[in-house]
C-alpha positions as CSV (number, residue, x, y, z in Angstrom):
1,X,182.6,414.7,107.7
2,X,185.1,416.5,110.0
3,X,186.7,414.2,113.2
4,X,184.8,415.9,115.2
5,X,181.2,415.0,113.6
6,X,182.0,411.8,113.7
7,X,183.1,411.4,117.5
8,X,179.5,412.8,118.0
9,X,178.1,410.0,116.2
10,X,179.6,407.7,118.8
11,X,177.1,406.3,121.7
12,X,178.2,406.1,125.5
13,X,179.0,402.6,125.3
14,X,181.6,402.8,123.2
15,X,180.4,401.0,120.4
16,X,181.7,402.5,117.0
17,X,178.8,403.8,114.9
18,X,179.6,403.1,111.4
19,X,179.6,406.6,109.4
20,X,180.8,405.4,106.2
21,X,179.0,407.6,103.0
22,X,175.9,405.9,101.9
23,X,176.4,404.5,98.4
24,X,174.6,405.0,95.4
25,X,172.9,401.3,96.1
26,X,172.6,401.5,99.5
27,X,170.2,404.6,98.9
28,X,168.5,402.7,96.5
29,X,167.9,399.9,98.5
30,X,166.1,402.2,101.5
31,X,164.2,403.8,98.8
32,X,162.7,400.6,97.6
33,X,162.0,399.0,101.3
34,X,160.3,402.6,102.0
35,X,158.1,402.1,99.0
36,X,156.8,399.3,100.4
37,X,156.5,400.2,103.9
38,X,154.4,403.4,102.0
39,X,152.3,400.7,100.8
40,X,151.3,399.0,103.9
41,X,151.1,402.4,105.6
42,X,148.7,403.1,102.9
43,X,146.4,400.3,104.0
44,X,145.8,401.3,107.4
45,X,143.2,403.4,109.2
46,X,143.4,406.2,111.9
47,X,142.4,403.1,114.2
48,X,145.0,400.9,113.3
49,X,147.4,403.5,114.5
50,X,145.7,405.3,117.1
51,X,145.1,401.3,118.9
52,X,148.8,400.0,118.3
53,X,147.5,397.6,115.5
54,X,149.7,398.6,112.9
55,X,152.4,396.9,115.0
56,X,151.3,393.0,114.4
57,X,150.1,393.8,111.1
58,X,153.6,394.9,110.6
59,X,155.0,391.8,112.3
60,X,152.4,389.7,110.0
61,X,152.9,391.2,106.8
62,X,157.5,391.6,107.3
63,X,158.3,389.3,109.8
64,X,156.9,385.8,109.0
65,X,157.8,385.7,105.6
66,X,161.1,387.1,106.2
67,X,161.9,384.3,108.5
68,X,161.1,381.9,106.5
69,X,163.9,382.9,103.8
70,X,166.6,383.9,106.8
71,X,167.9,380.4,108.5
72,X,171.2,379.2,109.7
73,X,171.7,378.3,105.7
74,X,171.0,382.0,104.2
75,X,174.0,383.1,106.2
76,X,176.7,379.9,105.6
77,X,175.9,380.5,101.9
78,X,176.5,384.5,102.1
79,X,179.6,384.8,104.2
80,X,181.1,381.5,103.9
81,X,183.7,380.4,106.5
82,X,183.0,383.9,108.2
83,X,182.8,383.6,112.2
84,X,179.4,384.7,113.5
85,X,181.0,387.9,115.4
86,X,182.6,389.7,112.1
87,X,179.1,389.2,110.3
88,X,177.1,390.5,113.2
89,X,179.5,393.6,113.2
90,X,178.8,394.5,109.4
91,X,175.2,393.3,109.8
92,X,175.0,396.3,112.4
93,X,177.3,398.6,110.8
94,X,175.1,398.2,107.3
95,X,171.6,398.3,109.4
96,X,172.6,401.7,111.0
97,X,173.8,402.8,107.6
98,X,170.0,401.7,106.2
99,X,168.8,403.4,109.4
100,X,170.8,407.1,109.0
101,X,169.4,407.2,105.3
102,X,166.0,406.6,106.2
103,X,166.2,409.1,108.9
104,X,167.5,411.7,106.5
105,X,164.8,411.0,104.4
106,X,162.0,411.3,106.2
107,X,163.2,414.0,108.2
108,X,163.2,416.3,105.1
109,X,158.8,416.0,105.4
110,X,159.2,416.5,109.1
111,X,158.4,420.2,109.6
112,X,156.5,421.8,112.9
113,X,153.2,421.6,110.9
114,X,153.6,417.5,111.1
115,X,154.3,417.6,114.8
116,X,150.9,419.8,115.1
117,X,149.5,417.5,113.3
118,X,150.6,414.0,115.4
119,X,149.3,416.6,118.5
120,X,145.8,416.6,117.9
121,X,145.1,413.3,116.2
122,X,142.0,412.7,118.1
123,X,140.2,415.0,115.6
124,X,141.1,412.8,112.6
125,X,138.6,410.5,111.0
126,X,138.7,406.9,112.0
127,X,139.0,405.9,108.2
128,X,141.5,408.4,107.1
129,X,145.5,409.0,108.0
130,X,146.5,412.1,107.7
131,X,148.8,413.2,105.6
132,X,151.3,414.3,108.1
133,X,150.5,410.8,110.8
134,X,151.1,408.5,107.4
135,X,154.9,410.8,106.9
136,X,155.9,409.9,110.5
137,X,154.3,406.2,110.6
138,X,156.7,405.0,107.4
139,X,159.5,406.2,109.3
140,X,158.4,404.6,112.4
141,X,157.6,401.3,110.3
142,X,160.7,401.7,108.4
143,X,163.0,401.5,111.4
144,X,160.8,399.0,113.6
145,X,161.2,396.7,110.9
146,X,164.6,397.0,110.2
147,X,165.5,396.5,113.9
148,X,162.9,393.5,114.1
149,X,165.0,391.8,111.4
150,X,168.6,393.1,112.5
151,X,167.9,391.1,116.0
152,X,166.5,388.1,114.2
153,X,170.3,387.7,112.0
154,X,171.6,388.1,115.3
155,X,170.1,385.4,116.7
156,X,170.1,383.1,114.1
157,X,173.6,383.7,113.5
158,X,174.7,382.9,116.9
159,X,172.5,380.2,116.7
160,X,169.6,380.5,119.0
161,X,166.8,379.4,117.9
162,X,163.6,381.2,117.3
163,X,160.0,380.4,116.3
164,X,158.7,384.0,115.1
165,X,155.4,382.1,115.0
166,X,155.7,381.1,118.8
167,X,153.8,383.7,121.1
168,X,157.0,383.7,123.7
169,X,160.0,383.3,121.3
170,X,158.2,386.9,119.7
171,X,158.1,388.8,122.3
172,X,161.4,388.3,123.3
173,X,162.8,389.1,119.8
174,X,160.3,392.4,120.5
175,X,161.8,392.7,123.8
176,X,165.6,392.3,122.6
177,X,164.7,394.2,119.5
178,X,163.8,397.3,121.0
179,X,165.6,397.0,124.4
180,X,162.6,396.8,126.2
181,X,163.2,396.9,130.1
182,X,161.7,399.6,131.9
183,X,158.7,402.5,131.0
184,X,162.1,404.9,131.3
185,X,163.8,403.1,128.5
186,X,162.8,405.5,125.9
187,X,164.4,408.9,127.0
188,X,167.4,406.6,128.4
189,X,167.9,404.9,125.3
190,X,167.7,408.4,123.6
191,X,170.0,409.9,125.6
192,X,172.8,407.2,124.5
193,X,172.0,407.7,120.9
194,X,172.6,411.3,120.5
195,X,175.3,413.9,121.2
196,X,175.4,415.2,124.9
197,X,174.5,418.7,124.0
198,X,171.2,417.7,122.6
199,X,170.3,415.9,125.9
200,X,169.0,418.6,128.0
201,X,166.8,419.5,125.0
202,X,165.9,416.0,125.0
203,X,164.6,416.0,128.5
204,X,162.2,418.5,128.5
205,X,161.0,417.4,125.3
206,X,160.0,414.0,126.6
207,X,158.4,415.8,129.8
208,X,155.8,418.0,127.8
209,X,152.7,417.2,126.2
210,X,153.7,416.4,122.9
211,X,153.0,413.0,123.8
212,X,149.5,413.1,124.5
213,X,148.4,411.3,121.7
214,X,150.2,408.1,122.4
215,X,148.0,407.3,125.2
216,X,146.1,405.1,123.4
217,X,148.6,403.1,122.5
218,X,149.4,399.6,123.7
219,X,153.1,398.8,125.4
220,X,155.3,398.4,122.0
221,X,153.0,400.8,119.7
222,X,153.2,403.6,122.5
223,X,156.8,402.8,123.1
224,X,158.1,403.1,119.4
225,X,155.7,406.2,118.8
226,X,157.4,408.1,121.5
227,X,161.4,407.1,120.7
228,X,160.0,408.5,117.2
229,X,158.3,411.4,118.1
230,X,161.4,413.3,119.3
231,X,162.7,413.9,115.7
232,X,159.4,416.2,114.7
233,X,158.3,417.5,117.8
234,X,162.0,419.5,118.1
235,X,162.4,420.9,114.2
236,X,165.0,422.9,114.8
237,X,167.4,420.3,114.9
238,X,165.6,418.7,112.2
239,X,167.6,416.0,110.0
240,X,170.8,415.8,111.8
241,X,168.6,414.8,114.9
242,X,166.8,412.0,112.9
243,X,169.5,411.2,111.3
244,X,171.7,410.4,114.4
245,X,168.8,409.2,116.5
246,X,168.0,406.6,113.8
247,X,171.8,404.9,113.1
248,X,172.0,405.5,117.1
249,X,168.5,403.4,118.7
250,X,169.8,401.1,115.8
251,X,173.1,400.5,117.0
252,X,172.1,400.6,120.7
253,X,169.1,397.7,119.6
254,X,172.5,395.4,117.4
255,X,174.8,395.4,120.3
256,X,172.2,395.0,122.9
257,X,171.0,391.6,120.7
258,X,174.7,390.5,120.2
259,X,175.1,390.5,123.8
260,X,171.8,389.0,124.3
261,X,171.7,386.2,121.8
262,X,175.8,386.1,122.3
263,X,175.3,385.0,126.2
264,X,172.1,382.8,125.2
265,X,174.5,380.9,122.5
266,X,177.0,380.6,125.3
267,X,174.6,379.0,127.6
268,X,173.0,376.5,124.7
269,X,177.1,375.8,123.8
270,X,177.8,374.5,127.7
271,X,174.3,372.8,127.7
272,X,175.0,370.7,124.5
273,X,179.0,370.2,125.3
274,X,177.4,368.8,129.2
275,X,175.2,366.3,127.9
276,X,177.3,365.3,125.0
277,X,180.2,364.6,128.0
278,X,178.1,362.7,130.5
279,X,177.8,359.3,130.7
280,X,175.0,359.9,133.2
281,X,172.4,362.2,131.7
282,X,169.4,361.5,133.8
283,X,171.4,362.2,137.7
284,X,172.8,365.0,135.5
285,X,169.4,366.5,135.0
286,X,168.9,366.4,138.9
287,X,172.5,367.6,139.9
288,X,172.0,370.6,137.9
289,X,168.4,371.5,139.3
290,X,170.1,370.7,142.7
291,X,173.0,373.1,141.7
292,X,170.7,375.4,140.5
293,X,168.2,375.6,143.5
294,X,171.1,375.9,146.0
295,X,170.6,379.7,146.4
296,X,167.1,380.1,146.6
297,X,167.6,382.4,143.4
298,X,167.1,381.1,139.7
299,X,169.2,383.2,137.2
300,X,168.0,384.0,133.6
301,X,171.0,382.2,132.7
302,X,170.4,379.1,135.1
303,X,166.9,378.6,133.9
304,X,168.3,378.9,130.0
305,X,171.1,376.7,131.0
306,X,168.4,373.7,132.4
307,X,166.0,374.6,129.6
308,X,168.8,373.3,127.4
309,X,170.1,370.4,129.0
310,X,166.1,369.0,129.1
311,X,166.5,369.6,125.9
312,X,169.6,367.8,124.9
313,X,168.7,365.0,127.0
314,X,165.7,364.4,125.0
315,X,167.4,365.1,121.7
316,X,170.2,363.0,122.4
317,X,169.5,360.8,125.4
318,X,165.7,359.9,124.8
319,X,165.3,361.0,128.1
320,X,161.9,362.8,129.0
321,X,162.2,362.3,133.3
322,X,158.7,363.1,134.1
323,X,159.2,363.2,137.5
324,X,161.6,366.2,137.4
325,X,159.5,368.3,135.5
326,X,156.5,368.0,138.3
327,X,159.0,368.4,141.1
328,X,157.9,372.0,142.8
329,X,160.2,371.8,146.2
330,X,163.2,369.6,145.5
331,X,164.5,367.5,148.0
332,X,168.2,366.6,148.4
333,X,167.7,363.5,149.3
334,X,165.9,362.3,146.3
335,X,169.4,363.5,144.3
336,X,171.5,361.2,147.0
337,X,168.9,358.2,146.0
338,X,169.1,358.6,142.5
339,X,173.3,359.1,142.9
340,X,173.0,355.8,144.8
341,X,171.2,353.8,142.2
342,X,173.9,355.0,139.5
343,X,176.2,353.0,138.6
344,X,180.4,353.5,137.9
345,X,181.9,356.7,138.5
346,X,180.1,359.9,138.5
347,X,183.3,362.1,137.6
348,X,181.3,363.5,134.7
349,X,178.6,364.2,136.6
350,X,180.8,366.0,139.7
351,X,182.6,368.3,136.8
352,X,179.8,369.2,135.5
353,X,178.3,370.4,138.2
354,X,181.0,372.7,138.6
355,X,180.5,374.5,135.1
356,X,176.8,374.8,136.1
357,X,177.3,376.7,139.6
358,X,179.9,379.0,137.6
359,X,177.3,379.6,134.2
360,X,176.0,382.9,136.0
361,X,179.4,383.9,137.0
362,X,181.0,383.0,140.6
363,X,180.2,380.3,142.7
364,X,178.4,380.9,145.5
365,X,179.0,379.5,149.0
366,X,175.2,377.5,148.8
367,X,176.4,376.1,145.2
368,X,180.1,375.3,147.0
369,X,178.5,373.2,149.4
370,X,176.4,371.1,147.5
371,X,179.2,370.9,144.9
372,X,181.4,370.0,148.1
373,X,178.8,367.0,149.5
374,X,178.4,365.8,146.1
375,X,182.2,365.0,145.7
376,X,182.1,363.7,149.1
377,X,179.8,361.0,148.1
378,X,181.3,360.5,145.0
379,X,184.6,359.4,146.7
380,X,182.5,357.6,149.4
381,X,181.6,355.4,146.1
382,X,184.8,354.9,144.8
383,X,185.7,354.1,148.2
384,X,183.6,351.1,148.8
């Protein structure tokens, strides 16, 4: 591959898409995952697809079980000593690798007659797939999967835990998984994947009527049927197209979970390192809701960041404060009382709440004041 092709293979952002030539194994590998995915494609109906519920069969028959051979152990015992960062890099670089042959693959079925096909689907028998609908849902399975599981290393390799059998811990692996944020993500998260010159095409692709038959689709079904459908409805472009779109939505969905699961690894370190420090956890608890509440404005990262140290506290305190967790308005002045009652020096508990007012980045003039009042009463203490 020229210079040139591969500097095309490069998304906006940067991020270096890995274009090494597939070995002889890695083909082998895709070939036998595909073979399976042929498999459970084989064992759904028109419905399944046309309703979305091909997506948590997926999720039931992949994800679970894969979770439950992938832990914190699976990777120490693969790349021992290994930081997380260099293993989420090659865990990337190999998934985009798995995605660009799969792409090629499938792309070779992918002629205009399929994209007829997917266009009038509300013909086809509710029992029966069509020939055509079963070439494009393997491909579709194919890469859902493999980004379903590339975000799930991430996260367990930074650490963060997740309960693939809890409802909310899913749908944010869904959510980072596919870079869910807005009904304009698809052609956006596209457009990053391929080369520029394809993007105008790109546009007008995604405002025709090729779509039609993803109406019926719920949120993530409809969303992952239309990122797909761009690499049949435009045959001219053919396998180049699939293949760049699929190593570039899968490079786009590792970096977006490394910086995800990253940050949230970040947060959980400064939570755990706090309560570990503090030789008053309970007033700590309320400082950093007090902290936190300053602004009128809760951050994603603020309400990880007291998730955590509830958490800890409980973990490694035996602290479960009731009270706090019913509190709807706070009021200052139960803080004051409770910093009253506490006894010795509270210099752990005045540091602390520095790092919490800065876990979302600057602080703030609200956080600076009640960072400033609680030092003043601090050395009103040590004072008297």
């Amino acid at each position: 591959m020229s210079n040139s092709s591969r500097a095309e293979l490069n998304s906006d952002d940067g991020s270096e898409i890995d274009a090494k030539t597939p070995t002889a194994e890695d083909i082998a590998d895709v070939e036998r995952e595909r073979d399976s995915i042929r498999e459970f494609v084989a064992g759904l109906n028109f419905v399944d697809i046309k309703n979305g519920n091909w997506f948590p069969r997926l999720l039931a028959t992949s994800l679970t079980s894969y979770a439950e051979k992938v832990d914190a152990k699976y990777f120490q015992d693969k790349y021992q000593g290994v930081p997380p960062d260099a293993i989420v890099d090659q865990r990337i670089k190999m998934a985009a690798r798995y995605a660009a042959i799969e792409g090629g693959l499938s792309a070779s079925a992918y002629t205009a007659t399929v994209a007829a096909t997917i266009g009038t689907v509300g013909g086809s028998s509710p029992a029966t797939v069509p020939m055509g609908i079963a070439t494009v849902m393997v491909d579709i399975a194919y890469l859902s999967q493999l980004q379903l599981k590339l975000a799930y290393d991430i996260a367990v390799l930074y650490g963060v835990p997740l309960d693939v059998d809890d409802p909310e811990d899913l749908w944010k692996l869904i959510r980072v998984a596919f870079t869910v944020k807005s009904g304009e993500f698809v052609r956006e998260g596209v457009n990053k994947a391929v080369p520029a010159l394809m993007r105008p095409l790109i546009k007008r692709f995604y405002s025709g009527a090729v779509l039609n038959a993803a109406r019926g689709l719920p949120v993530v079904g409809k969303f992952l049927l239309q990122r797909n459908l761009i690499k049949i409805g435009i045959p001219v472009v053919g396998i180049p197209l699939a293949v760049v779109l699929n190593r570039g939505t899968t490079v786009v969905a590792g970096k977006h979970a490394q910086s995800v699961f990253r940050n949230e690894a970040r947060v959980l370190e400064v939570a755990k390192r706090l309560m570990d420090r503090s030789r008053h956890p309970q007033l700590l608890l309320w400082v950093a809701w007090l902290v936190i509440n300053a602004d009128g404005r809760i951050s994603d990262d603020e309400a990880l960041l007291i998730r955590h140290l509830i958490r800890f506290a409980r973990e490694r305190h035996e602290i479960a404060d009731e009270r706090l967790t019913s509190v709807v308005d706070l009021d200052p002045d139960d803080v004051w009382l409770l910093l009253s009652e506490t006894d010795g020096e509270i210099s752990d508990v005045l540091d602390a709440s520095v790092v919490i007012a800065e876990i979302d980045g600057g602080i703030n003039s609200k956080e600076r004041k009640v960072i400033d009042e609680l030092s003043g009463r601090s050395s009103g203490r040590q004072a008297t």
